[in-house]
N, C-alpha and C positions, 0 to 999 in steps of 0.2 A: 404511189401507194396511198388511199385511202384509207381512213379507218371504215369506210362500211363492208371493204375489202378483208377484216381482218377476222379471224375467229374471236368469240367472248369467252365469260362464264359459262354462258347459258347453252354453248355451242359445246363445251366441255359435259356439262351434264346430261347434254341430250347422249352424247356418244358414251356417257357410262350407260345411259342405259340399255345403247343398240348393244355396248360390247357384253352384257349381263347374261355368262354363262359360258361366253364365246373363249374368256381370258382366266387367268389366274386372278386369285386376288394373293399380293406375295405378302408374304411376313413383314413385320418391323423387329428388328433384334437390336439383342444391347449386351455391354459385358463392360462390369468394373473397371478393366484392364484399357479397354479404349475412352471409358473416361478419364482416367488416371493418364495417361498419354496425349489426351488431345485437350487437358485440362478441361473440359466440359461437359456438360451429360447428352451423350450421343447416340442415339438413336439410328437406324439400319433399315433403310427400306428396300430388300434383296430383289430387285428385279432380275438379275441373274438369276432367279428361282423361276422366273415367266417361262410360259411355253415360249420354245426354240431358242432360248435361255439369256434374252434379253426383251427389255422393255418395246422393241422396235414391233410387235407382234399386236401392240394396241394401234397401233397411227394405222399401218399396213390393214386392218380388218375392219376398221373404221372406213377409211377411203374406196376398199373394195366392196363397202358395203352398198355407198351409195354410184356405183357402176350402173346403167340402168338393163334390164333383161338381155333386152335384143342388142346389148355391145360385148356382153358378157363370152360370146361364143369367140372372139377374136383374139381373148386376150388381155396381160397386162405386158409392160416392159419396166423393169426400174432400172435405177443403178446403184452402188452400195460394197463397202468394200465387204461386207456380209453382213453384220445384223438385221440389216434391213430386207438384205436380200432374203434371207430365211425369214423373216417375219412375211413378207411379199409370196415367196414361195408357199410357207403355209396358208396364209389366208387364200389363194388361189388355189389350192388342193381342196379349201372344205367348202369351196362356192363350183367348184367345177369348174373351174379357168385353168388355161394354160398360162404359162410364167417365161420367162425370158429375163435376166436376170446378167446387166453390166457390169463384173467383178473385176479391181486391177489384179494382173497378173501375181503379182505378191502377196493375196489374200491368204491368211493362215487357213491351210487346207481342209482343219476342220469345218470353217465358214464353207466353204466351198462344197465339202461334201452333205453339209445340213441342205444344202440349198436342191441338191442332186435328187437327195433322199427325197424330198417330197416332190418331187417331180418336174422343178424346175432345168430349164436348159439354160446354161453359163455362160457368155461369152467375154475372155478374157481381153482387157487392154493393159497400155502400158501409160502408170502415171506420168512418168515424164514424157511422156511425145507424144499422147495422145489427148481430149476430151469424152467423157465418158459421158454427159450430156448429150456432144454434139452426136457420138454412136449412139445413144438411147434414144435419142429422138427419130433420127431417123430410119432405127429400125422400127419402132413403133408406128413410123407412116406410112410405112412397105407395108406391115401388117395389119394397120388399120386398129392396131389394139393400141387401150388406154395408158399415156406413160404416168409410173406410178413415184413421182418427185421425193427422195428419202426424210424432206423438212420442209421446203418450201409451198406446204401446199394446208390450206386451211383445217381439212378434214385429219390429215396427219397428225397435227399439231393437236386440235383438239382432242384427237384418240388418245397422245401419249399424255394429254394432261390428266386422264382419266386416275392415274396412277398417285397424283395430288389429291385427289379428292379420296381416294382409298387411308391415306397417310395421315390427311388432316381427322378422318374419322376415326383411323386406328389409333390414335393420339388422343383424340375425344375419349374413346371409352376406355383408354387405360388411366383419365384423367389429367391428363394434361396438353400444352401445348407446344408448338414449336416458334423458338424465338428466330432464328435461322434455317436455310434450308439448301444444302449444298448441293450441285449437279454437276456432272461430268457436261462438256461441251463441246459439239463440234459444230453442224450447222445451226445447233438451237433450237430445233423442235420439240426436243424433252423437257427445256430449260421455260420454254416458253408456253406450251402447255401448262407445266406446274403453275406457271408465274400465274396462267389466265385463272387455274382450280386454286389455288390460294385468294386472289384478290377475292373471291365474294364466299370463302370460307374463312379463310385467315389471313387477313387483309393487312394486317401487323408484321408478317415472319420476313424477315428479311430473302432474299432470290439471291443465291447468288452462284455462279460459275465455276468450274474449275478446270488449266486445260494444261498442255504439255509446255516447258519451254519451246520459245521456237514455233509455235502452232500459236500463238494468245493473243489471237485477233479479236477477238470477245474481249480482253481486257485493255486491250488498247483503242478498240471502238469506244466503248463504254468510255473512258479518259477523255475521246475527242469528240464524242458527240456526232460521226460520220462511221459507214463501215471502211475499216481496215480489212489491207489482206495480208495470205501468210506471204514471205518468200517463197518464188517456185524451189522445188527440190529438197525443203525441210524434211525431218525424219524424225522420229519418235516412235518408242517400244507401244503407243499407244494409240493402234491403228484405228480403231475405231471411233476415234474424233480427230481424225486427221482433215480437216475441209479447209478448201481454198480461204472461204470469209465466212463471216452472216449472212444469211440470206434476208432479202430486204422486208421480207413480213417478220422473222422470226426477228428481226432486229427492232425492229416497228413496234415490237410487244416488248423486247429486252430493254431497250432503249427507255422505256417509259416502269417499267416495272422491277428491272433488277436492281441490285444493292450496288453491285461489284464482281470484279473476274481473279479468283487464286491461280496461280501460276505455278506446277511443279514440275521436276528433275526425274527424268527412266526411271533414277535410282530412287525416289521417294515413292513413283509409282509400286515398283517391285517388294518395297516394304510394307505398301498396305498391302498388297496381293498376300504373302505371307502372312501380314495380323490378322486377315480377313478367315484365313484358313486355319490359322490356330486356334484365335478366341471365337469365332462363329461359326467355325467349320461350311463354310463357302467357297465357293470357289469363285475369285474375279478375276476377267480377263483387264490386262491392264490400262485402259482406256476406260473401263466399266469403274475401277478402282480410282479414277483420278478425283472424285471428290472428298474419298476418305482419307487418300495421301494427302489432300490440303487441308483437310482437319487434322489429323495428327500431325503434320510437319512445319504447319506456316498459316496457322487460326490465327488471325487477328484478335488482338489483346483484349478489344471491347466483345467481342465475342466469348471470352474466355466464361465459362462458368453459366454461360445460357445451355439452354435446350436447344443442341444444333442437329438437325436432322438430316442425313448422309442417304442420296441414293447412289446404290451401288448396280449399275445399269445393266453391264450384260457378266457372260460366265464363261465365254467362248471364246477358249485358247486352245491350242493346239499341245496335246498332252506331255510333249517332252521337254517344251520351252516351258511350260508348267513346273514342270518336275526341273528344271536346271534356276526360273527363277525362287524355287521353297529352298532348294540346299544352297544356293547360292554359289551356284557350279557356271 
């Protein structure tokens, strides 16, 4: 890996400007209640409010954007246990592509039928005995269509850092800044986009990670200076950053930019799901949650009393497991 290999700043701004109009631009929200609990003044940046209800809809439209004419009629293919694939799915509905779209068989069914609705075709594997890569790739040869990488791929990364550059603004004009800045992680595309829109807007804010027990190969790379991977067969209420390791760019850019990796419990996930819905009336799927569960449950002390700014990545849970983690059934 190179660094001429890598996305920048300026590969971030160019893509706010392709994404301009394409995407939401989401809220930052705040409420007494989660300052008082996570002792710090915490700030909300609802990606869950994105079109197809997570952050994954900027990498995906960025990437499809630069597809060139005459490949466009073949096709994409991704893989994604669904954020992505629905973010994939829509940008391939408003460019005229067709979509193909490697989901594991356990995908929360809402994922699955976001990805239907817009006219994507699904093909289900199975995490443990299968490669969902190794399927993606080579349907996409059969087909001749573009495979669409969920992190690993330059244009991705810079899309979803678009959503730092909206954050550091929206902070600007309500006057102030962000001393920290926490992110849910799985392959680190999100993680590392922001890292790249911070370094040449707020180059000060601390980067830092948050991921499931048992999943916190982000925080144990970070420790050793190499990627770490998960154990095969791990589990967590928090599918949507469920990934093997870092991927060697997204790590490329973590490695060099981030602070550090928080590590939380189902059970810490399931309570910011719940804070999320009572003091800001949002809705997070619990993976989308996992930044705010590590602010309120396991903030580092030096942290304590900064401006820490929380994104809250996707929204997309499946209604009933919703309704059993709020009552606590």
């Amino acid at each position: 890996m190179t660094s001429d290999s890598l996305p920048t700043h300026s590969d971030v701004a160019a893509a706010a400007q392709r994404l301009n109009g394409l995407v939401r631009k989401t809220p930052v929200l705040r409420h007494d209640a989660l300052d008082a609990l996570a002792g710090a003044r915490v700030f909300v940046k609802a990606e869950c409010l994105q079109e197809t209800g997570s952050f994954k809809i900027r990498g995906a439209t960025n990437r499809l954007l630069q597809i060139p004419e005459d490949r466009r009629a073949a096709g994409v293919v991704a893989f994604s246990s669904g954020n992505h694939a629905q973010g994939v799915a829509r940008a391939a509905r408003l460019l005229g592509m067709p979509a193909l779209i490697v989901m594991p068989s356990d995908a929360p069914a809402v994922k699955v039928e976001g990805v239907e609705a817009d006219g994507g075709e699904v093909h289900l594997y199975d995490r443990d005995t299968e490669n969902r890569e190794e399927i993606a790739s080579r349907i996409a040869a059969e087909r001749g269509a573009v495979l669409v990488p969920s992190f690993e791929d330059p244009h991705i990364i810079s899309g979803q850092g678009t959503a730092g550059l909206e954050f550091v603004a929206q902070m600007e004009e309500a006057g102030g800044k962000l001393d920290h800045l926490v992110t849910p992680a799985g392959g680190g595309g999100l993680a590392s986009g922001l890292a790249l829109a911070l370094e040449g807007t707020s180059p000060d804010t601390g980067i830092w990670v948050a991921e499931p027990e048992g999943h916190d190969d982000w925080t144990r790379s970070l420790k050793s200076g190499r990627i770490e991977r998960n154990a095969p067969g791990t589990r967590s209420i928090c599918d949507a950053i469920l990934t093997p390791a870092p991927g060697e760019m997204t790590f490329a850019i973590g490695h060099r930019l981030f602070s550090g990796g928080l590590v939380i419990t189902d059970a810490q996930a399931k309570e910011a799901m719940r804070v999320a819905f009572r003091y800001l009336r949002i809705v997070a799927e619990p993976g989308g949650a996992a930044a705010l569960a590590a602010v309120l449950a396991c903030l580092p002390e030096d942290m304590k009393g900064k401006a820490v700014g929380v994104v809250v990545s996707g929204g997309n849970v499946d209604a009933a497991e919703y309704a059993k983690i709020l009552t606590g059934s």
